[in-house]
N, C-alpha and C positions, 0 to 999 in steps of 0.2 A: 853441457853445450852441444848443440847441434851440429854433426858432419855437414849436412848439405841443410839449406833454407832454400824454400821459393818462397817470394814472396806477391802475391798479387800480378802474378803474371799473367800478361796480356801478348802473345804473337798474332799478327795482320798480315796478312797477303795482300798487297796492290796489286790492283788490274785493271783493266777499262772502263770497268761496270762500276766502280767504289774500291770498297775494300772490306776483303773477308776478314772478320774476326775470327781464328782458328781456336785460339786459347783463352778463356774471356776472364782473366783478376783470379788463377787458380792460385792457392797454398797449402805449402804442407811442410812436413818437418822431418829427417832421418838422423835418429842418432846415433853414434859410433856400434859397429858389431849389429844392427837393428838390419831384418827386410821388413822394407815397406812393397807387398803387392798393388799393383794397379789394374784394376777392371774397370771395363766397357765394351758396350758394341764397336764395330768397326765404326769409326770415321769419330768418335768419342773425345777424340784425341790424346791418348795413351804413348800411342810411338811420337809424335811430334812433341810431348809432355821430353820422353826421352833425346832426343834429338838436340830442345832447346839446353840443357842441360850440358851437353857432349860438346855443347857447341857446331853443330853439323845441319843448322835449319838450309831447307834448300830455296835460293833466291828466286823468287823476291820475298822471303819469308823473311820476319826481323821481328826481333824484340822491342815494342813500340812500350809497354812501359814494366815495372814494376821489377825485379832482381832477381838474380839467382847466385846466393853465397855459400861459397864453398871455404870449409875450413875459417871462418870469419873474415873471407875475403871474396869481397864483390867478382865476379868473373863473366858476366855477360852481356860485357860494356868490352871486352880484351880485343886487342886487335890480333886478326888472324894466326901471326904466329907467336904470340904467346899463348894462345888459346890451343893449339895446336902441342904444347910444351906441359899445359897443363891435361889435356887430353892422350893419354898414357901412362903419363907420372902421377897423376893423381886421382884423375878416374879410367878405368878400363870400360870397356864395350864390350857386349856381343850379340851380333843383331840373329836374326830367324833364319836366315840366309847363310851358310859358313862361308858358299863360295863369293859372296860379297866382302867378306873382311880377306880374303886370301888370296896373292896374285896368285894366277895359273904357270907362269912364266919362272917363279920362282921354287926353289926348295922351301920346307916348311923352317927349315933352319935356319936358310937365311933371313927368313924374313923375321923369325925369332932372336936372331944373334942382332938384328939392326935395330929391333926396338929397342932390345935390353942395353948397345951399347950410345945408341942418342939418348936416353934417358940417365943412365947408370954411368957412376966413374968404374968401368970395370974394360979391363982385356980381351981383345975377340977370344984369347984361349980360353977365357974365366967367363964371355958370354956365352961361349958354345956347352962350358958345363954346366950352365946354369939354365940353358933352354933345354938340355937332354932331363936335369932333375922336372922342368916343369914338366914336360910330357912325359916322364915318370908319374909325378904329381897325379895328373890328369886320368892317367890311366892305360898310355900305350906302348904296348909291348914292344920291346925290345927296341926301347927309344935309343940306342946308341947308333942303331940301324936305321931304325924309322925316320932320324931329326934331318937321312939327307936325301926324302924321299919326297915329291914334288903331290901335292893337294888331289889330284885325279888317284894318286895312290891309294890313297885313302877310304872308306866306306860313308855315307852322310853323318855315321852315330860319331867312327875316330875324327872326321874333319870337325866337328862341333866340339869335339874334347879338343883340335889343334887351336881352335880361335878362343877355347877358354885358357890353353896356357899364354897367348897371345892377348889376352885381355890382363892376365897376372905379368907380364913380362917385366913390367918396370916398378914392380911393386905398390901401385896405387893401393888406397885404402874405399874408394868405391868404385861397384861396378854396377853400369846398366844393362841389365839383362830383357834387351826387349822382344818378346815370343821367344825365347832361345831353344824351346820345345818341339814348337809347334811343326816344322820339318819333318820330325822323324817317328817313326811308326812305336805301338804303345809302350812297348817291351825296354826298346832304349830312351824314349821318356825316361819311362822309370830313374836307369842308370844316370842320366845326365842332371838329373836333379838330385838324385842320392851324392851326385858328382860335387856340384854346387853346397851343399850342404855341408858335406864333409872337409871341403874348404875353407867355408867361411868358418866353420870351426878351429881348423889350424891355424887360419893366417888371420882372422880376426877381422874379418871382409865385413864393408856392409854392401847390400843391395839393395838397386829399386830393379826390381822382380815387375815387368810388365806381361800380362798372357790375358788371352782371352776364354783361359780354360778354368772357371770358380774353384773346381776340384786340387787341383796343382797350386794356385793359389792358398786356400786352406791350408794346404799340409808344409807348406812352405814357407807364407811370411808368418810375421809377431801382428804387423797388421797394415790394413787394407783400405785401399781409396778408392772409392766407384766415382767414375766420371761420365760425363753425359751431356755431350754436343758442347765439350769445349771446359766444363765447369768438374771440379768435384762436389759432386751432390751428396756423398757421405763417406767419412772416415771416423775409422774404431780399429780398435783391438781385434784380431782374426776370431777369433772364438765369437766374445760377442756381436761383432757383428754379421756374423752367420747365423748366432741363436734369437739374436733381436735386433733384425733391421729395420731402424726408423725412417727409410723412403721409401715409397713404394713400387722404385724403379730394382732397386734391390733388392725388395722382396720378389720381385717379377723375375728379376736373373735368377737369384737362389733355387725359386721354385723351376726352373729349370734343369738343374743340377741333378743326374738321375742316381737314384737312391739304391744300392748295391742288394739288399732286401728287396724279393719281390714281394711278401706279403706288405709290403707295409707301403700304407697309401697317402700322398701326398696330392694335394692340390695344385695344377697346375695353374699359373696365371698368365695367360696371351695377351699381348700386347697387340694393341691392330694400328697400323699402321708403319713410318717407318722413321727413322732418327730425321726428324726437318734438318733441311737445309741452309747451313750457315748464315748465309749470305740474306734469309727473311728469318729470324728467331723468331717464334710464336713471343705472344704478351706473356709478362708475368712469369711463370712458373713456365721454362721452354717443354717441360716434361708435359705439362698439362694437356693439350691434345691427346696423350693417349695412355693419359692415369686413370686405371678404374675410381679411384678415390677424389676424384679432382671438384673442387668444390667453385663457386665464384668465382672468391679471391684468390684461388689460383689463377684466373683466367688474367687477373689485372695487377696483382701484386707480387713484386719478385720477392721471391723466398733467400735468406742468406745463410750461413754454415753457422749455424751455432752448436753450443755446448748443449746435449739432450743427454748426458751422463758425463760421471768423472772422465773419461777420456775418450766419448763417443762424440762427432757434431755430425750434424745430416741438415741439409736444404730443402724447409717441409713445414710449410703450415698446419698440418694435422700434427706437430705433437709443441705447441700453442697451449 
């Protein structure tokens, strides 16, 4: 059974002009202990994918149709504050930003000791030990000291380790990790992913893993959904779909990805133009405009996610 389901989900932004479709009938699947990574260009919508999810769209954004099942229970019909009850206790966050999940005004401890004790039947004595174990966890020294030191204390790499013990706090079983990288310079990368990893091994985490870096991606999920103005245009297995991508928007990211050998030479493929705008989708295949491969019936037939291997689909009339 699947931890989390989308199903055909669609979010709309109203506005004066109409209404933008941001998310156009995407689906996917994460099973328990599984990262599912997510790639695209900026505006792909990757983070609002995470958002709907967390329950956190910003208004007037709304789920106009299709589900999002958590644990075999519908949740993105929930009103506010049960939504809000299941957002902690049962999924964690961590956005690209630490100092976004973190008040400034606060200690890191308190704000660690109040998730764990609104979620958790446990004693502020028993949540204050149990937030010094998480920033133990997590990796920062001298957390007995650390837990009553307020967020500016902190370095960009330890504040990103304080909002991963704050995403663990109430012991959810997934977390959306969207860019949770991409802030900090290459070195601590490294570490905050080695961070992540070595977690979901202990605690048996699963993730949806969203970044816009291919490489980080690779080394980190099982596997991988490329999405592209709204749509996933292909998910697979991380391996395979790095050794054999069947769209050509993915072969086009991939072959950006720069290759640690210098002898060894690799085809670049440029893309000309830039991700269309929502609000006019081109016909047919919305990639088509600026697929080196795009045929006709690209131009007039929309492509759907099918099966093109045991557990590879991609959105693509060339493998027809």
């Amino acid at each position: 059974m699947s931890l989390l389901q989308v199903n055909n989900l669609v979010v709309e932004f109203p506005n004066r002009r109409g209404t933008l479709r941001a998310l156009d009938g995407i689906s996917f699947d994460i099973a328990p202990g599984e990262i599912l990574g997510v790639v695209g260009e900026s505006g792909a919508g990757k983070s609002l994918t995470g958002a709907s999810i967390i329950g956190l769209l910003e208004p007037p954004g709304r789920v106009a149709s299709g589900e999002i099942v958590l644990e075999g229970r519908p949740i993105h019909k929930l009103p506010p504050e049960q939504m809000r009850r299941v957002r902690g206790r049962q999924i964690g966050a961590i956005f690209q930003d630490p100092l976004t999940s973190l008040n400034p005004l606060y200690s890191v401890g308190r704000q660690l000791i109040e998730t764990i004790t609104t979620h958790l039947p446990v004693s502020a004595a028993e949540a204050r030990e149990r937030a010094i174990g998480l920033l133990r966890d997590t990796g920062i020294p001298a957390a007995e000291q650390r837990i009553d030191h307020y967020p500016h204390q902190f370095s960009g790499g330890m504040r990103q380790r304080v909002v991963i013990a704050l995403a663990l706090a109430a012991e959810p079983r997934l977390i959306v990790a969207d860019e949770p990288t991409t802030a900090l310079d290459v070195s601590i990368q490294a570490q905050v992913i080695n961070l992540l990893e070595d977690l979901q091994a202990k605690m048996g985490l699963t993730y949806l893993f969203i970044a816009h870096d291919l490489s980080v991606v690779e080394h980190i999920s099982n596997r991988v959904a490329v999405m592209y103005l709204g749509r996933v245009v292909e998910i697979a297995p991380s391996r395979e779909l790095y050794t054999h991508p069947k769209h050509p928007y993915t072969e086009a990211l991939l072959s950006a990805v720069p290759i640690p050998d210098p002898k060894a030479k690799k085809k670049r493929i440029v893309l000309t133009g830039d991700v269309p705008n929502p609000v006019n989708r081109p016909t047919g295949c919305h990639f088509h405009p600026r697929c080196p491969k795009a045929t006709e019936r690209c131009k007039v037939e929309e492509p759907v996610l099918k099966n093109v291997g045991t557990q590879h689909q991609a959105a693509c009339h060339l493998n027809d």
